[in-house]
C-alpha positions as CSV (number, residue, x, y, z in Angstrom):
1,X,0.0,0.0,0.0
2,X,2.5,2.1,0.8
3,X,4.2,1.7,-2.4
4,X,1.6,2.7,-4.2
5,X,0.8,5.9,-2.6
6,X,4.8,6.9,-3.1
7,X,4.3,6.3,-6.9
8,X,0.9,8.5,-6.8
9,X,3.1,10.9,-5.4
10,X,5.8,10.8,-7.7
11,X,3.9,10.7,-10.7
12,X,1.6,13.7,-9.8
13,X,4.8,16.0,-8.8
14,X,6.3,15.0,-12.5
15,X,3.3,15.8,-14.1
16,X,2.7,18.9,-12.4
17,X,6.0,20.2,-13.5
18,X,5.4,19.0,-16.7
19,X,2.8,20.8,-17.0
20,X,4.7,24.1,-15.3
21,X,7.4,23.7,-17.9
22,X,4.1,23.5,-20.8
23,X,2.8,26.4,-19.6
24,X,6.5,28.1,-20.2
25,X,7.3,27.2,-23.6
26,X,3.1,28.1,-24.2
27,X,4.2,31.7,-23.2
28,X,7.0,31.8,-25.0
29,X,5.5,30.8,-28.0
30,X,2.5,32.9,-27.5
31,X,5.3,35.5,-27.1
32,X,7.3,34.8,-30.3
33,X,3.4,34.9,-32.1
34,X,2.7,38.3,-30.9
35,X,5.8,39.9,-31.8
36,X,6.1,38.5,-35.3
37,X,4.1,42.0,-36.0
38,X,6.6,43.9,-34.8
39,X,7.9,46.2,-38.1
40,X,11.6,44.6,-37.5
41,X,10.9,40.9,-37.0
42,X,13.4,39.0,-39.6
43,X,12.5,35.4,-41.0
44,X,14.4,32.7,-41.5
45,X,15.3,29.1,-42.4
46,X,15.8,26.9,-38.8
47,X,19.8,25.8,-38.9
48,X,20.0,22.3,-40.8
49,X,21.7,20.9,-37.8
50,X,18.4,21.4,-35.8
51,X,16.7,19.0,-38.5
52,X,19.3,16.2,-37.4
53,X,18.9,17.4,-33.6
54,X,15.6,16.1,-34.6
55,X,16.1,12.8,-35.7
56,X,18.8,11.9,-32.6
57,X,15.9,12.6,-29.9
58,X,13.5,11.0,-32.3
59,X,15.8,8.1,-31.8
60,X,16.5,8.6,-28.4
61,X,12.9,8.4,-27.7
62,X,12.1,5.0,-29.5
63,X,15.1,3.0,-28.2
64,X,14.2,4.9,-24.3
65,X,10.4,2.9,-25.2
66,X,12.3,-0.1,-26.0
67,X,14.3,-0.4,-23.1
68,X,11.2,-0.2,-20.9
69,X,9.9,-3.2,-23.0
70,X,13.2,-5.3,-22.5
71,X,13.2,-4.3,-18.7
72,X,9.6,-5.7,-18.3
73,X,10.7,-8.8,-20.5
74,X,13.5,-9.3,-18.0
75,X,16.6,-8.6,-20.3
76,X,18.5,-5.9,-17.8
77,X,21.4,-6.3,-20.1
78,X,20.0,-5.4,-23.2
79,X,17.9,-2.5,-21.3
80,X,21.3,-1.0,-19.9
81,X,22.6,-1.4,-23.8
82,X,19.4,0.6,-25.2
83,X,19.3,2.8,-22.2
84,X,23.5,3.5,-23.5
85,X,22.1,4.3,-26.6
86,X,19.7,6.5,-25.6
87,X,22.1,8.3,-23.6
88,X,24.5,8.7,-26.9
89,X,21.7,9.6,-29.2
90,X,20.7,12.3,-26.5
91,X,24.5,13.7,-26.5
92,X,23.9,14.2,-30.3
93,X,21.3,15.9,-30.3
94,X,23.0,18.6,-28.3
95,X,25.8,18.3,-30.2
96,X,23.6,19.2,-33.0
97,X,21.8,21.6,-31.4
98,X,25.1,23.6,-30.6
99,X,25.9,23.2,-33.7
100,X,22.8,25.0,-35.3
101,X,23.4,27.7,-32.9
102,X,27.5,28.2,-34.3
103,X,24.7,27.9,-37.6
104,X,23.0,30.6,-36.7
105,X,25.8,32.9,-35.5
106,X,27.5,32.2,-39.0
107,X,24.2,33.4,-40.7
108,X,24.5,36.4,-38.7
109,X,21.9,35.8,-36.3
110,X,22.6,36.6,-33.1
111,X,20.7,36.5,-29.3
112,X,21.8,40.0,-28.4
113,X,24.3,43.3,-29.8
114,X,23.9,44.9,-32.5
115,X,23.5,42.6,-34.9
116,X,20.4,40.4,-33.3
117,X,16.9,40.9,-33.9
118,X,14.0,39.8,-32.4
119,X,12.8,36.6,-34.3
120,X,17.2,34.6,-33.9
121,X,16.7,36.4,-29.8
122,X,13.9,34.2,-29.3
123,X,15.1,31.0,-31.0
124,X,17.8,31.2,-28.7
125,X,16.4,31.9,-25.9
126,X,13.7,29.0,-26.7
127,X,15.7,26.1,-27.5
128,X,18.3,27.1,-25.2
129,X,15.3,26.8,-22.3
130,X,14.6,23.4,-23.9
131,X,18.3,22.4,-23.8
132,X,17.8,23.2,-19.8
133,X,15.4,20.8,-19.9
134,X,17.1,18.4,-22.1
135,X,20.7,18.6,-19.6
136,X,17.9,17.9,-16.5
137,X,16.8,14.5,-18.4
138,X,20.4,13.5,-19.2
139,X,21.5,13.5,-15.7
140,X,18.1,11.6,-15.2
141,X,19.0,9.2,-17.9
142,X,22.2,8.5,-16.2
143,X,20.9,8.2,-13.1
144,X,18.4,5.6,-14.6
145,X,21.1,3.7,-16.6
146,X,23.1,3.6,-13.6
147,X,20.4,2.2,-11.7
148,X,19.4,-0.4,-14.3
149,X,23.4,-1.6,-14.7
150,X,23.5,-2.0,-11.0
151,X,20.3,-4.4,-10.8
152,X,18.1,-1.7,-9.2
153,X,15.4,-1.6,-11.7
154,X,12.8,-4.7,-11.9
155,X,9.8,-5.6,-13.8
156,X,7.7,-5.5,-10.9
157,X,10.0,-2.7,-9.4
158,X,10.9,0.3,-12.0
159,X,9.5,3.4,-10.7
160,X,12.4,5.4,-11.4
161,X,12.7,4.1,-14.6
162,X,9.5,4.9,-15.5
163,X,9.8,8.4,-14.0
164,X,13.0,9.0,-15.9
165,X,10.8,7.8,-19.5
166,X,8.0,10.0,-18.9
167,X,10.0,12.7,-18.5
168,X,12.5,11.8,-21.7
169,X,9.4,11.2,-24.0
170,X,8.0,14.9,-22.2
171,X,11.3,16.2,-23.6
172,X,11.4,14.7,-26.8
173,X,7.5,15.8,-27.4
174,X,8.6,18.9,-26.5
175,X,11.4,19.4,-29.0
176,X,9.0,18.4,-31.5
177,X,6.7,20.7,-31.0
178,X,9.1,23.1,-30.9
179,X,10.9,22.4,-34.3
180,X,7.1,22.3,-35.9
181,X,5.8,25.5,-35.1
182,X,9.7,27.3,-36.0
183,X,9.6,25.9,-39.0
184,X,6.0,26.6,-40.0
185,X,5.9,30.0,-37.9
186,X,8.6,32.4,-39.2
């Protein structure tokens, strides 16, 4: 019983700051809307690094789901294997995503000085919020394939792991609705 009511509890304070960190990039956004009517807003293209960036937390994602599956099957090597992978395909997409900033900068787009504008100081400042986010679920993916490598993590005992998942897939959701409305909202 009392194992139960920990997980309630657990789960409800990750969604609720889930649902904090929604609300965030929802004003940000709503921000980035609004001022695309100021007179000096610039368009232009997203950084083609960010469309790779893309594709690693895609991946990142899937083989997170699939180490949940091999965990409940039993297989704690091959989960600590995906959960590796994840944890590589995670450090590429920020190693893609600093690369489409160094992108950006050679475009001349900048966050602040002279030479920024409005529209590239609010991509930064965007996805470099997300990138908080995405350093917070690396050191929770570590702390999860850590866990799993040590024998920790069970099929009938996996609350962390679970935790850490919902919160990797919250990021990866994240980035892609992120990535969707820059591209389509210039």
């Amino acid at each position: 019983m009392e194992q139960v009511k920990k997980e309630k509890t657990f789960k409800q304070m990750l969604w609720v700051s889930m649902i904090s960190m929604t609300m965030m990039f929802a004003g940000l956004t709503s921000a980035y809307v609004v001022s695309k009517a100021r007179e000096d807003w610039v368009s232009f293209d997203l950084p083609s690094a960010f469309y790779i960036s893309t594709l690693f937390i895609i991946g990142s994602s899937l083989s997170f789901m699939i180490a949940k599956r091999t965990l409940m099957a039993g297989d704690q090597g091959k989960t600590t294997s995906l959960l590796a992978l994840t944890m590589l395909l995670g450090i590429g997409f920020i190693f893609y995503q600093f690369t489409g900033f160094g992108q950006l900068i050679d475009a001349g787009l900048y966050t602040t000085g002279k030479q920024s504008n409005v529209a590239s100081s609010f991509l930064y400042v965007i996805t470099g919020a997300h990138l908080l986010h995405i350093f917070a679920g690396m050191i929770v993916l570590a702390t999860v394939l850590f866990r799993n490598a040590t024998g920790k993590y069970t099929a009938a005992s996996h609350l962390g792991f679970s935790l850490g998942a919902i919160f990797w897939h919250f990021v990866d959701a994240l980035w892609i609705y992120l990535f969707v409305f820059f591209y389509f909202i210039r």
